[in-house]
C-alpha positions in Angstrom: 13.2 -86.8 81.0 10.1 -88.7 83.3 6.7 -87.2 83.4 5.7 -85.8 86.7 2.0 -85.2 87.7 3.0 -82.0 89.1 1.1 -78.5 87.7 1.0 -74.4 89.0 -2.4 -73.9 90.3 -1.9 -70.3 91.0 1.5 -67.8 90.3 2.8 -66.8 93.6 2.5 -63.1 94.7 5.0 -60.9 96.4 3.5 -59.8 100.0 2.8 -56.6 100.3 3.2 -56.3 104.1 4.9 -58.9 106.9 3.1 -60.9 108.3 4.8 -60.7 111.8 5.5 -59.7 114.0 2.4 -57.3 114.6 3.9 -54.1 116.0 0.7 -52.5 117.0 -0.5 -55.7 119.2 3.2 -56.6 120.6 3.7 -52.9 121.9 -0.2 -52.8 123.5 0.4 -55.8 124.7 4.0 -54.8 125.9 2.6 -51.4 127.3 -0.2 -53.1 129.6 2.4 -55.9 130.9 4.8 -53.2 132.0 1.7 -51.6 133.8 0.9 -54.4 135.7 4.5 -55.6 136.0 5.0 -52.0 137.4 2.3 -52.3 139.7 3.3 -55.3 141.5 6.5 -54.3 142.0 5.8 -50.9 143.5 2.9 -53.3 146.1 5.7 -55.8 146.9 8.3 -52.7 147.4 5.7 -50.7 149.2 4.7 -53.7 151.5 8.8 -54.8 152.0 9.4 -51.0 153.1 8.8 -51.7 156.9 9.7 -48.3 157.8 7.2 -45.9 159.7 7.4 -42.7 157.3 3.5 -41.3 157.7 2.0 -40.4 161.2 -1.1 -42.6 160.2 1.2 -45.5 159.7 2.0 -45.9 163.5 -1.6 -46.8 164.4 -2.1 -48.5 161.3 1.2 -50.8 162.2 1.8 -50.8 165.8 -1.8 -50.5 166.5 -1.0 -47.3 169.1 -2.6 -44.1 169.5 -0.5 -41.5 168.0 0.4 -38.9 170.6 1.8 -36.3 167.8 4.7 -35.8 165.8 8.2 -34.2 166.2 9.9 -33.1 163.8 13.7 -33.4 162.9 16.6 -30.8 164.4 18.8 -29.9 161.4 21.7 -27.8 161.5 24.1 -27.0 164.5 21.1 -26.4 166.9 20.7 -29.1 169.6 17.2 -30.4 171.2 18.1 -28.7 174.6 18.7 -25.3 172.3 15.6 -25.7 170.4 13.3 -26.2 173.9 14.9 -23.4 175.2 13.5 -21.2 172.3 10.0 -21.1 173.2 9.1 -19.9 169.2 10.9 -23.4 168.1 8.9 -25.8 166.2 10.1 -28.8 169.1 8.0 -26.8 171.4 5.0 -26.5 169.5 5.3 -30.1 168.3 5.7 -31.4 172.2 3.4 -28.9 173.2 0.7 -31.0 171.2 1.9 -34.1 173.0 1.3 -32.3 175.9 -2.0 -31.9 174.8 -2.8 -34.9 173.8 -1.7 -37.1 177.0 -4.2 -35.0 178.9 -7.1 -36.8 177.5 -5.5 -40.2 178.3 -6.7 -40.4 181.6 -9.4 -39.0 183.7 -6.9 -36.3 185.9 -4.9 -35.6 182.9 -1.6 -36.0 182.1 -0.5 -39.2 183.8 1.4 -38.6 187.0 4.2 -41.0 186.5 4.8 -41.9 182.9 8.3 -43.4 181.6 9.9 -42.8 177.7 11.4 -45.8 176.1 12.0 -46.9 172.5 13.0 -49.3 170.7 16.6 -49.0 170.2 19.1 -46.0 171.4 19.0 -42.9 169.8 15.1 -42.9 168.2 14.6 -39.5 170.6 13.3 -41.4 173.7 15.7 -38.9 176.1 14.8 -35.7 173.7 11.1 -36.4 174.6 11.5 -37.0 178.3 13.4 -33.7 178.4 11.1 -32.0 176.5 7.5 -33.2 177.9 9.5 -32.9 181.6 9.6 -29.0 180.0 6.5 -28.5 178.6 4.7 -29.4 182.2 7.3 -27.4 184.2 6.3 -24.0 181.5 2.4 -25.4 182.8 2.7 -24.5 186.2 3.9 -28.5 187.3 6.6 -29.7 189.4 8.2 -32.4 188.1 11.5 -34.3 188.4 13.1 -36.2 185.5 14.8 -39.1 186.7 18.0 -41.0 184.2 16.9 -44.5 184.5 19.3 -45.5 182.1 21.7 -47.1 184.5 23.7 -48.5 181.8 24.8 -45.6 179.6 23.4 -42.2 181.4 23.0 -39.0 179.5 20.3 -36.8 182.2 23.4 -35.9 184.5 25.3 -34.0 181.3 22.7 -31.8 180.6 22.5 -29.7 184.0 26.6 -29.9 183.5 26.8 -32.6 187.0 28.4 -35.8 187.0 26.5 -39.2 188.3 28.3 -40.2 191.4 24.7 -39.5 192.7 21.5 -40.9 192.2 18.9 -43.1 191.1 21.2 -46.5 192.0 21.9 -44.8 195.1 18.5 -44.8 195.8 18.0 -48.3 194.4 20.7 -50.1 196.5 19.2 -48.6 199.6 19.8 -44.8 200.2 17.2 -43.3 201.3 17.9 -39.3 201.6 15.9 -38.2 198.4 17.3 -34.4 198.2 21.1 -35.3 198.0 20.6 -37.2 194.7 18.7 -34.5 192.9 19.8 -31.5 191.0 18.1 -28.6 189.7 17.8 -28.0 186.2 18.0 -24.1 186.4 17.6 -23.5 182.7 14.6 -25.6 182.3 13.4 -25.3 186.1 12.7 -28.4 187.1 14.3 -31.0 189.0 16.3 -34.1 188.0 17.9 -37.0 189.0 20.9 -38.4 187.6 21.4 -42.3 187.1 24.2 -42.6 189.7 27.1 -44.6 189.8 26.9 -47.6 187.0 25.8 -50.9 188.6 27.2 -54.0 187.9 23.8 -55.1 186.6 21.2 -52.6 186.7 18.1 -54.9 186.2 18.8 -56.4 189.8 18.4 -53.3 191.4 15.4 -52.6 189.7 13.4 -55.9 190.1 12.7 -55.1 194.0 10.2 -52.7 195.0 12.4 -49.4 195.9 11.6 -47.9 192.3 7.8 -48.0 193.3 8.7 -46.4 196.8 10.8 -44.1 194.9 8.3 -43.1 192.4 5.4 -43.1 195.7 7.9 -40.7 197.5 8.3 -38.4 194.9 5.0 -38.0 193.9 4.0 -36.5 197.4 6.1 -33.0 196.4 6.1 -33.2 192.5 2.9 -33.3 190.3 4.3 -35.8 187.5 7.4 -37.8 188.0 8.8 -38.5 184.4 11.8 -41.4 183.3 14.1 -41.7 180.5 14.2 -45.2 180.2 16.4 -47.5 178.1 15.3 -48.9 175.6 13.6 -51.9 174.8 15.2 -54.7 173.0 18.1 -56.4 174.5 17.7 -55.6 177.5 15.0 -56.3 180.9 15.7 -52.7 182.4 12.5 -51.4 180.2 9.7 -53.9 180.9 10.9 -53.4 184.6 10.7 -49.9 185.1 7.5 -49.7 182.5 5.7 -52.1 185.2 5.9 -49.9 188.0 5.0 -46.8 186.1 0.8 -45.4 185.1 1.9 -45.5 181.6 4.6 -45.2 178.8 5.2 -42.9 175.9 6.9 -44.7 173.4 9.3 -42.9 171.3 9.2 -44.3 166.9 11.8 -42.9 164.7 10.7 -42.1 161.7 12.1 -43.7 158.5 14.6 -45.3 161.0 13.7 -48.3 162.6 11.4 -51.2 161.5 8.0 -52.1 162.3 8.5 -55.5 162.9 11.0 -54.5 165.4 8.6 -52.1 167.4 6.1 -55.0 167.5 8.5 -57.4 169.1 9.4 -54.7 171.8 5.8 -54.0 172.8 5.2 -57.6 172.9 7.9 -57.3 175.5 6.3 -54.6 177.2 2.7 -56.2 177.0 4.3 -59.5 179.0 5.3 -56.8 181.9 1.5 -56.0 182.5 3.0 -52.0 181.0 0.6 -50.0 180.0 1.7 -48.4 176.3 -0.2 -44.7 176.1 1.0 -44.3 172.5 3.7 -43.3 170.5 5.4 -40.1 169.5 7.0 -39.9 165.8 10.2 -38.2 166.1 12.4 -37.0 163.9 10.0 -36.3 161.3 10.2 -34.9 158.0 6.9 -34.4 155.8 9.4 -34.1 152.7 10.1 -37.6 152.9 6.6 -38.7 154.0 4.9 -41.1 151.9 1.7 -40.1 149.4 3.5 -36.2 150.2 1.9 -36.1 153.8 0.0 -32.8 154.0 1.5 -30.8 156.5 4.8 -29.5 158.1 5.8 -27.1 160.7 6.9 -24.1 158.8 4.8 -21.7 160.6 6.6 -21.0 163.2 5.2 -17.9 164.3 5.4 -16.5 161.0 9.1 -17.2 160.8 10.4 -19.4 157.6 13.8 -21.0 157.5 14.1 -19.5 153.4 13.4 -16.0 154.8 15.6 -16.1 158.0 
């Protein structure tokens, strides 16, 4: 055997503990990276959700004044049913509209106003029925007029058809009285959309909607429109021009706010003056931060206790 130069400095120990990993540093660590991990992703989730779900988001977003806020018809109960019950929580809620628009201008409620949305079916026609209501129950006289000449809805609530009306007028009828219909149940007056045009923005881009509105206004206090909506189509911006102002209808939790902003952008090129918005369909259960009202009391009537 060779002779190495090799010698045991020290006898080797058995550890007494590992030395990794370090559990107590690996799960603080581990708890404040899921924190801020968490916290990002609840921003970037928060900022993605585009949805107007909060009243105070609609100024906030759309930068409008926020007229007030409807809430939601559940059940088998229809809009028309719930306005004609004058304890329901519609009426209160468009009673505070009501309200409201008459501190937008300086002789109250504006005399000639159109509803429009966004899209179909975000509560634009609900509201035009319902403010057209609210300011007959005020002592008003007012006419609603259908100007959606594309897909009408005014005519089949006072149970008439719409081989009469505003297109009659439009295309160059001039007899006011045979294109109207009373709205006994309600009492005011409407006026159908009449008979489908082959392309309703035509009719409206001469100047018998301002004569029509002009005419009216000399027997009715307020003269109210259920427009179309906005996007897609020129019928809005055209009627909006010709109008004082417009009320514009925001579904909440159901259409995006990018969206709205391109509409009133479409709006703002017709010269249309926006009043502000009314949140329909609202529900404070679904509201973000648990928004801190609802409209449960009713006259002292609760839905659990009914």
């Amino acid at each position: 055997m060779g002779i190495n130069n090799i010698s045991v400095v020290d006898a080797a120990d058995v550890p007494q503990k590992p030395s990794s990993p370090r559990i107590l540093i690996n799960l603080a660590v581990s708890l404040l990276a899921g924190l801020a991990l968490g916290g990002v992703l609840a921003l970037a989730l928060e900022q993605m959700d585009e949805a107007i779900a909060d009243p105070g988001e609609v100024e906030r977003r759309l930068g409008l004044p926020l007229l007030g806020s409807v809430p939601k018809v559940t059940g088998d109960t229809t809009p028309r049913d719930a306005l004609l019950d004058r304890k329901s929580e519609l009426i209160d809620a468009y009673l505070a509209v009501q309200t409201n628009l008459a501190f937008t201008t300086e002789h109250g409620v504006p005399r000639s106003f159109a509803v429009t949305s966004t899209r179909p079916a975000e509560g634009k026609s609900t509201t035009a029925l319902a403010l057209a209501t609210t300011l007959t129950r005020a002592n008003r006289k007012v006419i609603l007029i259908d100007g959606d000449m594309r897909s009408p809805s005014v005519h089949e609530l006072g149970g008439v058809n719409h081989d009469r009306g505003l297109s009659n007028f439009l295309a160059g009828e001039d007899e006011i009285a045979s294109l109207t219909f009373a709205m006994a149940d309600l009492g005011f007056t409407a006026m159908s959309a009449g008979p489908i045009p082959p392309n309703a923005a035509e009719l409206l881009t001469g100047n018998r909607l301002t004569l029509l509105i002009e005419r009216l206004l000399e027997s009715y206090d307020h003269v109210v429109i259920d427009s179309p909506p906005v996007m897609g189509l020129a019928d809005a911006p055209l009627i909006a021009s010709r109008v004082e102002g417009i009320i514009y209808a925001v579904e909440s939790h159901g259409i995006r706010s990018t969206l709205v902003k391109t509409a009133l952008g479409r709006l703002a090129s017709a010269n249309a003056h926006v009043i502000g918005a009314v949140l329909t369909k609202f529900e404070a259960k679904r509201a973000h931060y648990g928004y801190g009202y609802d409209y449960g009391y009713s006259y002292g009537r609760r839905d659990d206790h009914a």
